[in-house]
VEXLUM-133248 format. One record per residue (C-alpha): residue in one letter; y, z, x. Coordinates in pm, whole numbers. Each point is the difference from the previous one (the first is absolute). Layout:
N
SITE   resn        Y        Z        X
SITE      A        Y        Z        X
...
//
This chain:
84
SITE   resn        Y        Z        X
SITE      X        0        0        0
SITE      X      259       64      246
SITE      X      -88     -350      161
SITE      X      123     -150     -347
SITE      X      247      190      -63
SITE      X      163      -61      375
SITE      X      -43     -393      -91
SITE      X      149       32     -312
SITE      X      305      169      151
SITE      X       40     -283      246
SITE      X       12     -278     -283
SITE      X      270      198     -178
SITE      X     -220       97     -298
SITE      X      118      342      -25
SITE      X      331     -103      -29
SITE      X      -41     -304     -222
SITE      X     -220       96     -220
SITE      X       89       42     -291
SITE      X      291     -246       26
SITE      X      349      232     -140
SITE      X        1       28     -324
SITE      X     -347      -66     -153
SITE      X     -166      291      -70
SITE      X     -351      127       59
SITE      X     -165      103     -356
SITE      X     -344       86      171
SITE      X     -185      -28      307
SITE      X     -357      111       14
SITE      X     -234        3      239
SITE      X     -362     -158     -173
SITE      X     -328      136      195
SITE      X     -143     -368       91
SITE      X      274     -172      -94
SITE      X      327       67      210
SITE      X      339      101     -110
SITE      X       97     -143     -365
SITE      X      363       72      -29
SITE      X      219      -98     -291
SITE      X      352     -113       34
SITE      X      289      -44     -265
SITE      X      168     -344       48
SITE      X      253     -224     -127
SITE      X     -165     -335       27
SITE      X      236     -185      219
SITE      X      -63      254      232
SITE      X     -369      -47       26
SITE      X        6     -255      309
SITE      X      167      268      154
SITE      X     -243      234      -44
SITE      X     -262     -196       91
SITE      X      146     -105      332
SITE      X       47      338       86
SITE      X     -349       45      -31
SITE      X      -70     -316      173
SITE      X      193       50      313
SITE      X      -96      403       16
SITE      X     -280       67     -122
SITE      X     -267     -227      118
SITE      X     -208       65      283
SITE      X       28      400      -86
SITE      X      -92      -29     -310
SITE      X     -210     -341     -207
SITE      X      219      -53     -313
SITE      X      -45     -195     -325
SITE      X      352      -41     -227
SITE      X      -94       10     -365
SITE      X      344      -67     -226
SITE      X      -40      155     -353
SITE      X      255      111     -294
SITE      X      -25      283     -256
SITE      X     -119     -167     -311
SITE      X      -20      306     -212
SITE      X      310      -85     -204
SITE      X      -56     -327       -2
SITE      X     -376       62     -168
SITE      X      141      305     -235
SITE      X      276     -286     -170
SITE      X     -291     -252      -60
SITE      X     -214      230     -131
SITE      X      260      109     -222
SITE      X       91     -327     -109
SITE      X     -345     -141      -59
SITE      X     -106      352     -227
SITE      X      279      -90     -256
//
């Protein structure tokens, strides 16, 4: 651990990551699966995001980017709509 960590200080990850202003809702770490954590983004800030990632993270850690949006709302209206 100390090995990644030192390589992710080098590549700036520490201090990029999260990018200012987009805040960290969760971050867990998943026995067999790695770190899952869950960021709060305005979408034209998600290239951003993901080039942080990109350009700190790799090499310390593997990562896989997986872009999703809170649907709840979205679900509750139609629901509504379609049980009148």
């Amino acid at each position: 651990m100390p090995q990644i960590n030192q390589q992710l200080k080098e590549q700036g990850y520490f201090k990029q990551f999260p990018p200012p202003g987009v805040e960290v809702v969760s971050w867990y770490v998943m026995m067999g699966i790695g770190q899952v954590v869950t960021l709060r983004v305005p979408a034209d800030r998600l290239r951003e995001v993901n080039r942080a990632i990109e350009s700190t993270a790799w090499g310390g850690y593997r990562t896989e980017f997986y872009p999703t949006y809170n649907y709840k709302a979205a679900a509750q209206k139609l629901r509504e709509e379609m049980n009148k």
